[in-house]
C-alpha positions in Angstrom: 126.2 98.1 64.4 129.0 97.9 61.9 131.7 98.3 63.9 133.0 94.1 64.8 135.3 93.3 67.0 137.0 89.8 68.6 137.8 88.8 71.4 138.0 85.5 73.3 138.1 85.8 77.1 139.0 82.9 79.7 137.2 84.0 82.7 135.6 87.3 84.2 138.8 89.1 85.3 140.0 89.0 82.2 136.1 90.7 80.9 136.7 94.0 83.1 140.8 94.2 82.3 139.5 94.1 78.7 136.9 96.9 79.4 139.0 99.2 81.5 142.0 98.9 78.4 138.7 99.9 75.7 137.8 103.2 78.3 141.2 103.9 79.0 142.1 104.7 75.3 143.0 108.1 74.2 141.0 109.7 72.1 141.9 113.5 70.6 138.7 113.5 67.6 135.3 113.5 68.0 135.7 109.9 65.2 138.2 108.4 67.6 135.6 108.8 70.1 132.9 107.1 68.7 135.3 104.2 67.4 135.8 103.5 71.4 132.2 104.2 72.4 131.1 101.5 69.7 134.2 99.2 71.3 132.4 99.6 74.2 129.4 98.9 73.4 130.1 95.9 71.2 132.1 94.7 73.8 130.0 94.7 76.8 127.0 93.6 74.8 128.6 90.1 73.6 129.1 89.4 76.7 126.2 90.8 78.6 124.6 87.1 78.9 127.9 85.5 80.6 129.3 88.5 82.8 126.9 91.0 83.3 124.0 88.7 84.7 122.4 91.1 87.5 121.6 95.0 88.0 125.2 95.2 89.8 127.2 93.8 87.1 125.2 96.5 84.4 125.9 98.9 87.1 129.2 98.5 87.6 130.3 98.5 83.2 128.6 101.9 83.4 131.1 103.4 85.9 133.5 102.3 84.6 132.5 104.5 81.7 132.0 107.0 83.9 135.1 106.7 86.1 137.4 106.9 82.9 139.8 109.7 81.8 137.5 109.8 78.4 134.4 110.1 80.1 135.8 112.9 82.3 137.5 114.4 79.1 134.9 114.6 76.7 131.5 114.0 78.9 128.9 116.2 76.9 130.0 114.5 73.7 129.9 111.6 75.2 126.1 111.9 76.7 125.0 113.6 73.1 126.2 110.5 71.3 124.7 107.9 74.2 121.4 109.8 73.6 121.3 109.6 70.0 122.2 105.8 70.2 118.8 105.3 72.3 117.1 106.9 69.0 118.7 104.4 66.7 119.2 101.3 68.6 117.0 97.9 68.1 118.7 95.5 69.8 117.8 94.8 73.4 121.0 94.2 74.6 122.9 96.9 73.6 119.2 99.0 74.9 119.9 97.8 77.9 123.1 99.2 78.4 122.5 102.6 76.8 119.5 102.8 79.4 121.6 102.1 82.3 124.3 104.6 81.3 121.5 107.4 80.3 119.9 105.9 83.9 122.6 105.8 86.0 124.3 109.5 84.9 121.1 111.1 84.7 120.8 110.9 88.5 123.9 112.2 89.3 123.8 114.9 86.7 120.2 116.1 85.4 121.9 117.9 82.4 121.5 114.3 81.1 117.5 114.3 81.5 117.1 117.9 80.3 119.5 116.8 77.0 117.0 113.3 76.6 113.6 115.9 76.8 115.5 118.5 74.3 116.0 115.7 71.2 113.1 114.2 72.1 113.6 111.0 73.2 110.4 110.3 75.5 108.6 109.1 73.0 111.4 106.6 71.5 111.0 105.5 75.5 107.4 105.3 75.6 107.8 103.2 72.1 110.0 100.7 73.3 108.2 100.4 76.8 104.8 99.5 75.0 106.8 97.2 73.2 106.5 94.8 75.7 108.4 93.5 78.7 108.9 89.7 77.1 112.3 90.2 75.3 114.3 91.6 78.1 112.9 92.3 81.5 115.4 94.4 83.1 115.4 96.5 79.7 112.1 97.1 80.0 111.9 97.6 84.4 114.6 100.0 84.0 113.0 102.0 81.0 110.6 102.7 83.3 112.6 104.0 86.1 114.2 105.9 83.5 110.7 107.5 82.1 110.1 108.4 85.7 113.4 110.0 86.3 113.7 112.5 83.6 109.9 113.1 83.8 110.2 114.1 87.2 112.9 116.7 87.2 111.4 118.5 84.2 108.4 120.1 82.7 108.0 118.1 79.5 107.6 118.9 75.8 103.5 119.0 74.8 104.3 117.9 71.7 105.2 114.5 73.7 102.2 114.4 76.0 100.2 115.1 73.3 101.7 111.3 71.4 100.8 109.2 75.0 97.7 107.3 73.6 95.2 105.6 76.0 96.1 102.1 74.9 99.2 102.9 76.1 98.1 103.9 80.0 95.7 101.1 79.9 98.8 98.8 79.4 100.6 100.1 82.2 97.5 100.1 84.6 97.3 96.1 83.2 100.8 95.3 84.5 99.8 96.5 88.0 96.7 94.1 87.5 99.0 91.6 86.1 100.7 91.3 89.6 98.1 92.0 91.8 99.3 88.6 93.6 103.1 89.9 94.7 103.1 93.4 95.7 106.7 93.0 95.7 106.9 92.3 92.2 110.4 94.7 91.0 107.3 96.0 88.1 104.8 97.5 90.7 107.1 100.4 91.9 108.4 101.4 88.7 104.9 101.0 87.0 103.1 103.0 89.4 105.6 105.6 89.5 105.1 106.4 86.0 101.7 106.4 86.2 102.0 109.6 88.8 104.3 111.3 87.4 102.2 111.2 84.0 99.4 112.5 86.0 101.5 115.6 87.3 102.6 116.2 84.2 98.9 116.8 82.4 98.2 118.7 85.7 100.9 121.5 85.3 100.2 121.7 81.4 96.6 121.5 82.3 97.2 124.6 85.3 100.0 126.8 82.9 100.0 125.1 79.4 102.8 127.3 78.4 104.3 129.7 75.1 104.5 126.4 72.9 101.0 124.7 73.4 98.7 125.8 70.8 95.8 127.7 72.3 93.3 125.2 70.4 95.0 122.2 71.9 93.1 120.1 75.1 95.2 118.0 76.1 93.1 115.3 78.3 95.1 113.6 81.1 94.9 110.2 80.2 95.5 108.6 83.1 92.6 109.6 84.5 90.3 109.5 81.4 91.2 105.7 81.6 90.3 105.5 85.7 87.0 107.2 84.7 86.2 104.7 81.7 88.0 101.2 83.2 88.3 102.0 86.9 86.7 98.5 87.7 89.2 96.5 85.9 92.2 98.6 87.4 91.5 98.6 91.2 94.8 97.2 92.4 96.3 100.2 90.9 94.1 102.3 94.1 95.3 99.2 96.6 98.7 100.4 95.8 99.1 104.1 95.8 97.3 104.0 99.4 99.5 100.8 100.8 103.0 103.4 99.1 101.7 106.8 100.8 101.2 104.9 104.0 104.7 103.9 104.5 106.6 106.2 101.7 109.2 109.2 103.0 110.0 110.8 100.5 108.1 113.8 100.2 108.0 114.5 96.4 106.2 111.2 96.1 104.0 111.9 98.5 103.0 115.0 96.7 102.7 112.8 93.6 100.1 110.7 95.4 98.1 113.3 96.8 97.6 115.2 93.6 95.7 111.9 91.5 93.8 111.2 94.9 92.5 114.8 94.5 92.0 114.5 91.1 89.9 111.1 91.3 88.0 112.6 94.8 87.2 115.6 92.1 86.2 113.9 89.2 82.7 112.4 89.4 83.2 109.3 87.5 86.0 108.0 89.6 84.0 109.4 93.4 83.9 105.4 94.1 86.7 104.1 92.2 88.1 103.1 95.7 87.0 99.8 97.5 85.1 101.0 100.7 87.6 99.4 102.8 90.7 100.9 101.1 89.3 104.4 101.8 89.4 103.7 105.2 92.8 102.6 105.6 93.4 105.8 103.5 91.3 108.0 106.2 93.8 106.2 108.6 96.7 106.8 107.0 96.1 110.6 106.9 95.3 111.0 110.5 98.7 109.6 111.6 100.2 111.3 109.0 98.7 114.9 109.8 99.5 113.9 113.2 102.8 112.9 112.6 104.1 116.0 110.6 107.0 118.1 111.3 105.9 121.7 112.2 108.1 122.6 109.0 105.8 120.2 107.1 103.2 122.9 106.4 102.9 122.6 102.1 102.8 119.2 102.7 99.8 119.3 105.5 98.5 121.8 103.7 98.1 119.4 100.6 96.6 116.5 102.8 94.2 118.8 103.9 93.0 119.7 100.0 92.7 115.9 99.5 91.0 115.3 103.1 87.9 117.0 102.2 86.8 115.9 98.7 87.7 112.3 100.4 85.3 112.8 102.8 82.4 114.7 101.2 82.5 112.9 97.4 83.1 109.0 98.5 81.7 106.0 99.4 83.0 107.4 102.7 80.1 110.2 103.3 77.5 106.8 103.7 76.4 105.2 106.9 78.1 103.7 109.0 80.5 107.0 109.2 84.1 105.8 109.6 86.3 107.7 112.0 84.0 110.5 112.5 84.8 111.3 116.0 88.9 111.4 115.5 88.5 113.1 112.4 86.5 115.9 114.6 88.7 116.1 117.0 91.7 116.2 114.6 90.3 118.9 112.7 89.6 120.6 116.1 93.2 120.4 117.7 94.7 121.6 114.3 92.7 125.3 114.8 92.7 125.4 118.5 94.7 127.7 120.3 97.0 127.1 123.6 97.7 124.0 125.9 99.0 120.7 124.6 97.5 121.2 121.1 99.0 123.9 120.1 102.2 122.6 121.5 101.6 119.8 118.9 100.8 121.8 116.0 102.2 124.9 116.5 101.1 128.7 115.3 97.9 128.3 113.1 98.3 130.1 109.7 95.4 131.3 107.7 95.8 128.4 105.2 95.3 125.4 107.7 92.4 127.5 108.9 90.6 128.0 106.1 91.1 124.3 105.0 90.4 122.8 108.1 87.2 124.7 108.0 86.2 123.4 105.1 86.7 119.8 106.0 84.7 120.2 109.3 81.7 121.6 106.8 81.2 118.1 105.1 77.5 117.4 105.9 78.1 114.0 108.0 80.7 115.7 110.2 79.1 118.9 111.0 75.7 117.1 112.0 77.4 115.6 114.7 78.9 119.1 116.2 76.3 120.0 119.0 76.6 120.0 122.5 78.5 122.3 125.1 81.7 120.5 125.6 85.2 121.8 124.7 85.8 120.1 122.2 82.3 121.0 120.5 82.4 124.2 121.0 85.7 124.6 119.2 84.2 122.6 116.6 81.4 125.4 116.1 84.1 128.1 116.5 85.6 126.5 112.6 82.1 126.8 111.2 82.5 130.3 111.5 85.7 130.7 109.5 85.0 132.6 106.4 85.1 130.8 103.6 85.3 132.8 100.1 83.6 130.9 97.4 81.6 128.2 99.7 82.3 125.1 100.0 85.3 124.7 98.0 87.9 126.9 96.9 88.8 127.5 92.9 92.4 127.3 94.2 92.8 124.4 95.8 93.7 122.7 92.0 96.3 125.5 91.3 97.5 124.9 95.0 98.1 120.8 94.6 99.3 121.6 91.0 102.0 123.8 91.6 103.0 122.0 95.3 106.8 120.8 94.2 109.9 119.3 96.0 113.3 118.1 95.3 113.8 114.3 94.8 115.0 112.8 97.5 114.0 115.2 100.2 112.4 112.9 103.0 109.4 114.0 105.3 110.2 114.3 108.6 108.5 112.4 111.5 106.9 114.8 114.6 108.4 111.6 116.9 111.8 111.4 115.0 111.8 115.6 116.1 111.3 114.8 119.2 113.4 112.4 119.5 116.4 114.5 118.8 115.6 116.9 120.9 115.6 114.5 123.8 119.2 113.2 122.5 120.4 117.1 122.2 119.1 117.6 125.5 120.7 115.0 127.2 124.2 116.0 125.1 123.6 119.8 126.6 123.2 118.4 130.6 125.7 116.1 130.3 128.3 118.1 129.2 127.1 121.3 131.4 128.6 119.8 134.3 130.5 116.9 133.1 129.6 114.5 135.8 128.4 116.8 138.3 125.2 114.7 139.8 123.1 118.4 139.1 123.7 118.4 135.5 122.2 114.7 136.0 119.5 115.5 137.7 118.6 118.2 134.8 119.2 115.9 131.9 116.9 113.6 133.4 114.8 115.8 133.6 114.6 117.4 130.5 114.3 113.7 128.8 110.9 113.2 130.8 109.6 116.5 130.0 110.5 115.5 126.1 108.9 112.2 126.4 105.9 113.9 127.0 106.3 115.3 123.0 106.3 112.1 122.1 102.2 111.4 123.2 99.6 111.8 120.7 97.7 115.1 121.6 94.8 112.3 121.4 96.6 111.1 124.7 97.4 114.4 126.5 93.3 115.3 125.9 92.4 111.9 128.0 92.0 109.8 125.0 93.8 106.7 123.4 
């Protein structure tokens, strides 16, 4: 930059006075603007090594950007000019901040993401990312997070999908593999993140490739051209996605996970790119979680479903010894059948789960063991008979996980969290029916036993643990 300015400090205080007199000036033209913007920037940049040592300190000199009368005054000029810095900036430092303001105001206002994908930055972020995490790693840990966030809220340009090389993805899978000894690493969320969301993004251009993709272009999703070509050197990658969607809540991610699991249970090079073992966690972590769904949960159960069956009939998983064939049955079973305790569970069957659960209980190794004359059986060879337009699998099922979408931040609910509520509402309601008359006891009580029963698996109402 050629804008200098001096200053000489005494202690830390005297840093943020400094900064809050440099965001507090008044500034009528666009040029007086960008004199205090590059005050700013100069400013907080000299002394990023002494004051600004941790994510709260960067944090905290963004809002104060952000909490200023010239932010507030002349914000979309403001976010232009922060955006075309990221385009022209080479020193990681001053990166570093322009990243956490484009970061940290992105997520409160995704006019900021939309501007970044309109001048094209995504590629200047891709650039710098590849350029290598050894220089600055916060820079480089919250480029990432920021290539997730303005990815995820937003179609991208093709013209940007189409510049993603496969040298690139194969860097990103080798950072997972870099830290495959501390899954706590800060790198492994951000890292996988982008990964998925890369993956959803070929998928809708893939599904609807939209008035400015050239006809002629085929655009290959990388991510899983490099799975299908290097899956063996990449396998703590698959460790991870399973160990996130077994204890992630947020539902969009979820969605994000389910959509490359269907894609490498679809695609025949990457059938076994699972360890044995981690598809059988994975086959445990989607019984409690179709178990465990909210009855408002349905796109979402509907989506484990697509992924249950290729899981199940393209894997490792459809060789002897077969794991969880029996609950699988019988969860497949409960999720069709009709009145008592089940339905209770799972509520009013729609088409969809029908036709899907049907499909499931058609794989070969779980529709050899359906025979007998008991219930559950039976019920078993009632799904067999669910019609199934095109066979076996469905031509929609790819459009289906494709186009399945939700806000960030929205969190899955929990069928026991449900539950619990309505015990604690129906406790509220007794209690204050007859405020401390010993009948309205007597009836809250009640009604909290009848709601604990909710709270069994259906496993456990049928007899079984």
């Amino acid at each position: 930059m050629d804008f200098e300015v001096s200053y000489q400090l005494d202690d830390e205080q005297q840093f943020w006075d400094e900064l809050d007199d440099i965001v507090s000036a008044q500034c009528p033209t666009h040029g007086l603007i960008d004199d205090a913007l590059r005050s700013y920037l100069t400013f907080t940049t000299s002394y990023k090594g002494e004051y600004l040592k941790n994510d709260y300190d960067i944090a905290r000199c963004c809002f104060k950007l952000f909490e200023s009368n010239l932010f507030s005054s002349h914000k979309d000029y403001i976010r232009r000019q922060i955006v075309f810095s990221l385009l022209q900036e080479d020193s990681a430092d001053t990166l570093h901040l322009i990243v956490a303001l484009l970061l940290f105001d992105g997520r409160e206002n995704e006019a900021t993401f939309e501007l970044m994908n309109e001048e094209g930055i995504f590629p200047r972020i891709v650039e710098v990312i590849h350029a290598g995490k050894d220089d600055d790693a916060g820079l480089h840990r919250m480029l990432l997070e920021l290539l997730y966030e303005m990815s995820r809220i937003q179609r991208l340009r093709i013209q940007d999908l189409i510049l993603i090389e496969d040298d690139f993805i194969q860097y990103l899978f080798g950072i997972i593999e870099g830290l495959s000894n501390d899954v706590n690493d800060p790198y492994h969320y951000p890292t996988i993140r982008v990964l998925l969301i890369l993956n959803e993004q070929y998928m809708v251009s893939a599904h609807d490739p939209g008035p400015e993709q050239p006809p002629s272009t085929n655009l290959t999703n990388k991510v899983i051209k490099v799975l299908s070509a290097h899956g063996s050197a990449f396998k703590t990658f698959g460790e991870n996605i399973i160990l996130l969607l077994n204890r992630e809540s947020e539902t969009a991610l979820q969605l994000l996970i389910l959509k490359l699991l269907y894609l490498l249970f679809t695609t025949p090079p990457t059938y076994e790119y699972f360890y044995t073992n981690d598809l059988r966690v994975l086959v445990d972590v989607m019984i409690r979680n179709l178990l465990d769904l909210p009855l408002s949960a349905s796109p979402l159960r509907h989506t484990y479903l697509r992924v249950l069956y290729p899981l199940l009939a393209h894997t490792q998983l459809k060789q002897a010894p077969h794991y969880k064939r029996d609950e699988l049955l019988r969860l497949l079973t409960m999720m069709t059948a009709t009145g008592g305790a089940t339905e209770h569970h799972f509520g009013a069957v729609d088409e969809t789960t029908k036709r899907l659960v049907g499909r499931c209980v058609r794989v070969p190794w779980l529709r050899e063991e359906i025979g007998g004359t008991s219930g559950e059986s039976v019920a078993a060879k009632k799904l067999l008979g669910v019609e199934m337009p095109g066979g076996m699998s469905s031509s929609l099922s790819v459009v289906e996980v494709t186009t399945q979408m939700e806000r960030p931040g929205v969190l899955t609910g929990s069928r026991v969290q449900e539950a619990r509520e309505m015990q604690r509402a129906a406790v509220g309601a007794a209690g204050s029916e007859e405020d401390g008359d010993k009948q309205g006891i007597e009836r809250g009580t009640k009604g909290s036993e009848e709601t604990a029963i909710q709270l069994k698996s259906p496993f456990e109402v049928e007899g079984e643990v």
